[in-house]
C-alpha positions as CSV (number, residue, x, y, z in Angstrom):
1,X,-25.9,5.4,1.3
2,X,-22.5,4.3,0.1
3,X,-19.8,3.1,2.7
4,X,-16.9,4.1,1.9
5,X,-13.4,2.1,2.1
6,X,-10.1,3.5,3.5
7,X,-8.6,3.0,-0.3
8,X,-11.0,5.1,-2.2
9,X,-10.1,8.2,0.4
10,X,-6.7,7.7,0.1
11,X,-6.5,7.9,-3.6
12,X,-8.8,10.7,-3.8
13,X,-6.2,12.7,-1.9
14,X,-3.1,10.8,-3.8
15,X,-3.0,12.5,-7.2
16,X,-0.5,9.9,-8.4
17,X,-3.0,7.3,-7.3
18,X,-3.6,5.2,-11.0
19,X,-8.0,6.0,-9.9
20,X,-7.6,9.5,-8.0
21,X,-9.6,11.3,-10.6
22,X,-12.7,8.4,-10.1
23,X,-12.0,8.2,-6.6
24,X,-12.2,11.8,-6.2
25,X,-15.3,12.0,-8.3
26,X,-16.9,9.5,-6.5
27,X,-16.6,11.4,-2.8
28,X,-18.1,14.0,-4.6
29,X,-21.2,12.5,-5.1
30,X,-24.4,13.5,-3.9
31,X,-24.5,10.1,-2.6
32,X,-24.7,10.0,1.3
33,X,-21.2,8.2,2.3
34,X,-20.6,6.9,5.5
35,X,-17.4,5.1,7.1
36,X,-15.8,4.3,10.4
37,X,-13.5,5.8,12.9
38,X,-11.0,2.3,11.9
39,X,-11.5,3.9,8.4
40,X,-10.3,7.3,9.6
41,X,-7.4,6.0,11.3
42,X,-5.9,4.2,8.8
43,X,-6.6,7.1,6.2
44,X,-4.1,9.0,8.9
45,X,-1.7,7.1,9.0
46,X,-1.7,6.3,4.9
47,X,-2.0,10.2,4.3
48,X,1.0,11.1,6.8
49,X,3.0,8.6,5.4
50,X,2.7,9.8,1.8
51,X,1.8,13.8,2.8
52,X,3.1,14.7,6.0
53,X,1.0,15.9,9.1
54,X,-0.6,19.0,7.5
55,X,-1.9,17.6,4.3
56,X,-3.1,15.1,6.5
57,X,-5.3,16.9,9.1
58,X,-6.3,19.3,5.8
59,X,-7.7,16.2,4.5
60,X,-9.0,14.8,7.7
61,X,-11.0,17.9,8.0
62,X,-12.1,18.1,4.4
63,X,-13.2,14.1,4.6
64,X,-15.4,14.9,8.0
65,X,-17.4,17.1,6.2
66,X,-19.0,15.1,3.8
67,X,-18.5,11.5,5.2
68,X,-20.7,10.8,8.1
69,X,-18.3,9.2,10.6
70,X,-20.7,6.3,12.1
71,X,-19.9,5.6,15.3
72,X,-19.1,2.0,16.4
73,X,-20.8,0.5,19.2
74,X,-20.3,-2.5,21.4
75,X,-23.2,-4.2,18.6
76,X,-21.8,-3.3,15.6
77,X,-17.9,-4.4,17.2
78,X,-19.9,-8.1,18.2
79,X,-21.0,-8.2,14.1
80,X,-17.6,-7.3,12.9
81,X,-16.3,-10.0,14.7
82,X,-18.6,-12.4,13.5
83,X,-17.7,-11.2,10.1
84,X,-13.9,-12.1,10.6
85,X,-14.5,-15.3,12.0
86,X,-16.4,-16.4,9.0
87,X,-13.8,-14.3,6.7
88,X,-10.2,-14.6,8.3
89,X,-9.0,-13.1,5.6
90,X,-10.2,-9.7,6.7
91,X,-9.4,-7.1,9.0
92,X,-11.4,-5.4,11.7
93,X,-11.6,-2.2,9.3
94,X,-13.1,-4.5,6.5
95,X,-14.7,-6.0,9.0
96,X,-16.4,-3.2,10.3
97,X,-17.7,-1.7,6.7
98,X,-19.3,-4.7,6.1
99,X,-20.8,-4.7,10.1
100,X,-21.9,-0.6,9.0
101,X,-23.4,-1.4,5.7
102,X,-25.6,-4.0,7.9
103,X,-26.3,-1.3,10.2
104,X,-27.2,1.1,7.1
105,X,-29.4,-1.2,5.2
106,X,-26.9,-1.0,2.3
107,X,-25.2,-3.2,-0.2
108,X,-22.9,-0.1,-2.1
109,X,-19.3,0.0,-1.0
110,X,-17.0,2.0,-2.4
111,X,-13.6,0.2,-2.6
112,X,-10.6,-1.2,-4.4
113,X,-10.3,-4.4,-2.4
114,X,-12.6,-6.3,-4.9
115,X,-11.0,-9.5,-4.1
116,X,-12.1,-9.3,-0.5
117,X,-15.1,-7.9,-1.0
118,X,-16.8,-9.7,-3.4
119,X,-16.2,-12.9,-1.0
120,X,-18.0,-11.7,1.3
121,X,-22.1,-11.3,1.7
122,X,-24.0,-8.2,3.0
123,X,-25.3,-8.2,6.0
124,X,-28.6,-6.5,4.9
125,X,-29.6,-9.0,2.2
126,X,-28.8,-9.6,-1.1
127,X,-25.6,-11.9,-2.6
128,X,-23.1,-9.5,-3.1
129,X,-22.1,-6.0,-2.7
130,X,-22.7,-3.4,-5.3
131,X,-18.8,-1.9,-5.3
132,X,-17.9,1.3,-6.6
133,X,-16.8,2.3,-8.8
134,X,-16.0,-0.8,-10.5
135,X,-20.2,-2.0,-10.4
136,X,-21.2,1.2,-11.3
């Protein structure tokens, strides 16, 4: 399972992005990828700002059928937390990847926010995330 990163999406669907080819390849994987609903939102917001609506909701659609949207319960919210207080740097979306990679048993996350992420310990054991592309 790799958790993926609102980043990687967004330049998978921006072809002037400087990694949409990598990005693109890398959604494409046979890989399971999972993210979460913060994930999605901000990937709406980024992709109507640069597309418009209907590129937008074409992409929305396209993304929910091969990244499992995990849901976010009041548990996982209570971890992400925990995560920014020990990481104020972060945001609750970070946050949250970090909470579902915990939930998922997984240290892969595939991102371009490498100065954030490789501060910050996975949940499930281990030093540091694997992140991908960059770690292979």
């Amino acid at each position: 399972m790799i958790v993926v990163d609102t980043n990687v999406i967004v330049a998978a669907y921006k072809e002037d992005s400087d990694c949409h080819q990598v990005c693109k390849r890398l959604l494409t994987t046979s890989t399971p990828l999972a993210t979460t609903a913060y994930v999605f939102a901000e990937v709406d917001y980024l992709l109507t700002k640069y597309g418009g609506p209907e590129v937008t909701l074409a992409a929305l659609r396209d993304i929910a059928s091969f990244v499992m949207l995990a849901p976010v319960g009041s548990s996982t919210l209570h971890v992400a937390f925990q995560v920014m207080e020990k990481h104020p740097e972060i945001g609750l979306t970070d946050a949250s990847l970090v909470a579902l990679a915990g939930d998922c048993g997984t240290t892969q996350l595939a991102t371009m926010d490498y100065r954030h992420f490789r501060a910050i310990s996975p949940l499930s054991g281990g030093k540091y995330f694997t992140l991908v592309p960059e770690d292979g």
